[in-house]
C-alpha positions in Angstrom: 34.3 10.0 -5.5 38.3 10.1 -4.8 41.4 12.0 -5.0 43.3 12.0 -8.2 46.0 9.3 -6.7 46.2 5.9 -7.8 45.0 2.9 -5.6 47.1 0.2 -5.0 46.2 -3.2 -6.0 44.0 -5.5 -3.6 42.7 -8.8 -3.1 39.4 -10.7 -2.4 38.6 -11.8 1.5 35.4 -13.4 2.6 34.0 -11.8 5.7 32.8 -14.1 8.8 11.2 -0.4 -32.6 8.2 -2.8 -30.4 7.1 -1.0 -27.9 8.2 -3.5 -24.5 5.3 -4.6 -22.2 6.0 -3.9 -19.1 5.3 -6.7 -16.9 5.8 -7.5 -12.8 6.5 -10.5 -11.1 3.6 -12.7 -9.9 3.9 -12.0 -6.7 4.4 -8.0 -7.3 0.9 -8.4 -8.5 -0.6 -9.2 -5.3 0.2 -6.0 -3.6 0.5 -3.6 -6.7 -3.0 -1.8 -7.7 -3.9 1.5 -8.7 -1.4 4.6 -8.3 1.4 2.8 -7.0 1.7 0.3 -9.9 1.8 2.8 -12.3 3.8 4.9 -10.4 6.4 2.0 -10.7 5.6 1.3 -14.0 7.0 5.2 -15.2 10.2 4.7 -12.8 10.9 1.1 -14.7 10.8 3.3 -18.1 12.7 5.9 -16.4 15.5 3.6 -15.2 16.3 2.2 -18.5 13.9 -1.2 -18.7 14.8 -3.0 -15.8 11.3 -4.4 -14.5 10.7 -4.7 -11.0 11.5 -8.0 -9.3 13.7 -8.8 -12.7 17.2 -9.2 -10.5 18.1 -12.5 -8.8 19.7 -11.1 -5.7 22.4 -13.9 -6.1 23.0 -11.7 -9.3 23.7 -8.1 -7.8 26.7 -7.0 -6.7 27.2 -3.5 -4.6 29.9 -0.5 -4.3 30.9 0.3 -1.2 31.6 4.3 -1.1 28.7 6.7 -2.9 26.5 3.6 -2.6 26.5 1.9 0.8 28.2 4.2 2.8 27.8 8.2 2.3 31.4 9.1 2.2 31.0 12.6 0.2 29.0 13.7 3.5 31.7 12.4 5.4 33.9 14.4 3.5 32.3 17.4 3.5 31.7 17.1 7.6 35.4 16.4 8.1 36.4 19.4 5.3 34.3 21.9 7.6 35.3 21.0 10.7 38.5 20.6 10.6 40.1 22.8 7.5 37.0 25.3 7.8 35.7 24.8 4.3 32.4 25.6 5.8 30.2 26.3 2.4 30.9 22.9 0.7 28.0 20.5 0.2 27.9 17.1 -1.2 26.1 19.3 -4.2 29.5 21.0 -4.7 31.1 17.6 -5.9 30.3 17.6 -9.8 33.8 15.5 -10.4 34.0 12.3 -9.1 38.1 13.8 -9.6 37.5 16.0 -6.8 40.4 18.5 -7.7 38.2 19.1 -10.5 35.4 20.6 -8.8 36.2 21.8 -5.3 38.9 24.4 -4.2 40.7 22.8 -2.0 44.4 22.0 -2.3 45.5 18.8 -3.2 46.9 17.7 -0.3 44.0 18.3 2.1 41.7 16.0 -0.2 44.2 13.2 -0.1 44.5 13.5 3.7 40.6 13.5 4.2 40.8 10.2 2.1 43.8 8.8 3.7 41.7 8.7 7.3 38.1 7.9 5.8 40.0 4.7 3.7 42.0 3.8 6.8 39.8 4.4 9.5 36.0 4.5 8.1 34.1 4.0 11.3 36.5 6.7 13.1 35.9 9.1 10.7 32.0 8.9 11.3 31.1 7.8 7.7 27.3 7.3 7.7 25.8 4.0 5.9 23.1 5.6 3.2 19.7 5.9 3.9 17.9 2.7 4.3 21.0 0.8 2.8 21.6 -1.4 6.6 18.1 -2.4 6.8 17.6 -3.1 2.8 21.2 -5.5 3.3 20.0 -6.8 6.0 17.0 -8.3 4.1 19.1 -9.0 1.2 21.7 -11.0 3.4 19.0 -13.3 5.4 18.6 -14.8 1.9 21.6 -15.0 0.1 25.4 -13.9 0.4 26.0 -10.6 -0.3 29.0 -9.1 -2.6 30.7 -6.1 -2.0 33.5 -5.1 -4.2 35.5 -1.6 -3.5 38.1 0.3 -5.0 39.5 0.3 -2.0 42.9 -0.8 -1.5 42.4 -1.8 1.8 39.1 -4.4 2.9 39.6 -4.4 6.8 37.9 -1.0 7.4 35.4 -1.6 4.8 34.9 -5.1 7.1 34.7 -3.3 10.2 32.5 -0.6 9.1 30.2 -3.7 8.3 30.4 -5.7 11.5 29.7 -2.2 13.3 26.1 -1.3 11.3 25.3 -5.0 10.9 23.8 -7.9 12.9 26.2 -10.5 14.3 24.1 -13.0 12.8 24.5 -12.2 9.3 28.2 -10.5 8.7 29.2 -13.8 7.3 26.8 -13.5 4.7 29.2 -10.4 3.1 31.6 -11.2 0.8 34.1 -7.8 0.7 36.9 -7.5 -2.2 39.1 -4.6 -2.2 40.2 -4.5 -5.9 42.7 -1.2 -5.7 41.7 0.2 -8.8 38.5 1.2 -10.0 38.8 0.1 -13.3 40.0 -3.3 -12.0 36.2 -4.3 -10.7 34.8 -6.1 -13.3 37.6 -9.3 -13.1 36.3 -9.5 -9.9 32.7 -9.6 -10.8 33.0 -12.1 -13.3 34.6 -14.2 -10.4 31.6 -13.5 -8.5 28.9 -14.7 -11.0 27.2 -11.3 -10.9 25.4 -9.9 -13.8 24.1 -6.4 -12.1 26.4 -4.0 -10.4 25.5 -0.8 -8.5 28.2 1.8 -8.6 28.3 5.6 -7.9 31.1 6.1 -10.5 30.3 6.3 -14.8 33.2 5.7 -15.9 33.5 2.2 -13.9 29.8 1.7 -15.0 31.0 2.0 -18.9 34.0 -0.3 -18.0 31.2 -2.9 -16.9 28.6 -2.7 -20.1 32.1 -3.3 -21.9 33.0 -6.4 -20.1 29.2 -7.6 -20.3 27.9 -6.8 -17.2 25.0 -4.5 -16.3 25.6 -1.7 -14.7 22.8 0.4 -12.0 24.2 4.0 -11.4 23.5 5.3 -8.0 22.6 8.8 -8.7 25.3 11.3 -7.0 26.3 14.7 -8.1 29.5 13.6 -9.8 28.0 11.2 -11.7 24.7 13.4 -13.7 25.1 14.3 -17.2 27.4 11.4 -17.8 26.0 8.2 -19.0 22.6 6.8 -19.9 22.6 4.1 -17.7 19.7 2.1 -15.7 19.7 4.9 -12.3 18.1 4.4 -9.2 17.9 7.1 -6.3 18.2 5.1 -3.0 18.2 2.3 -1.4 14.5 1.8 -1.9 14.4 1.6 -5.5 17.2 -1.2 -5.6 14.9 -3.1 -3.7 12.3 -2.9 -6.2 14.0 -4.4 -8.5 15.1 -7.7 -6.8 13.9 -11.0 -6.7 14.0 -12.0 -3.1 13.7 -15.3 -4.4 16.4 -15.6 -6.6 
């Protein structure tokens, strides 16, 4: 989700026909039984054939806004509040383009933007439910990457060190690429395979440059792609291997 104007370009910093059996890791098995193992069985056929436990976590990558941190809410609290746009919801964003989709001038979306890019944790923006505590896990095992469209890292980095444990902010690796059809350079870079984004048209750029893209579903991005789709934090955990 953004304003129509273009990013400017950033740079990488390091933070201190046969049917398909459907089959889960070993140690899945253990805990799944009954219900809840075929309850996870329809949602791996529902998000496109990734199995449970199937992603390396040293092979997932992560989007900051619309995944990590819940910026449309942020916008819609600070659209409210302070330009009394009262009757917007996060619903109301069908565009990822907002000007597409909300009536609000121009100039007002870029100056929301402007203070939620440049100051994230000043403008209140909320991480996404259970995406501290599922990062947390993720980062006492492995370094985590987080690449942005941002063009600027520092308040993606503070934003971080503010939700996260002291212990383990080292473990993030933040790149602010600028663009958001610039991410998948960066990727490659990176060594990741899977990348969860909030945004289709990024998601197409990845399957294009060979990468696999996970769509965190938002408003702005239903209807357009048929893409592997999870619907929080919880489901992206399903489908990592702790172990690799």
């Amino acid at each position: 989700m953004q304003s129509h104007s273009r990013r400017s370009k950033g740079r990488q910093i390091d933070s201190p026909g046969k049917k398909q059996k459907i089959s889960f890791p070993k140690a899945w098995r253990i805990h799944l039984s009954g219900n809840r193992c075929e309850k996870l069985k329809r949602a791996f056929k529902k998000r496109g054939g990734i199995a449970p436990g199937s992603i390396p976590l040293s092979q997932i990558g992560f989007d900051f806004d619309g995944v990590i941190a819940d910026t449309a809410q942020t916008f819609v609290a600070i659209a409210a509040k302070r330009y009394g746009y009262k009757s917007l919801s996060t619903e109301d964003i069908t565009d990822f383009e907002l000007e597409g989709c909300v009536a609000i001038p121009r100039e007002t979306v870029e100056r929301i933007f402007t203070e939620i890019l440049h100051d994230s944790l000043g403008a209140e923006v909320l991480p996404m439910p259970s995406a501290i505590q599922t990062l947390s896990d993720f980062a006492a095992r492995q370094q985590i990457t987080v690449i942005t469209a941002r063009p600027l890292e520092q308040p993606v980095r503070d934003w971080l060190a503010h939700y996260l444990e002291p212990a383990i902010i080292h473990r993030f690796t933040v790149i602010a690429t600028g663009d958001h059809d610039d991410k998948s350079r960066y990727i490659h870079e990176q060594g990741i395979e899977f990348f969860v984004d909030d945004r289709a048209a990024t998601c197409l750029s990845l399957v294009e440059e060979g990468i696999t893209p996970i769509v965190f579903r938002q408003p702005w991005n239903e209807g357009r792609h048929t893409f592997t789709t999870v619907d929080n934090w919880q489901e992206i955990a399903t489908l990592v291997n702790l172990q690799g």
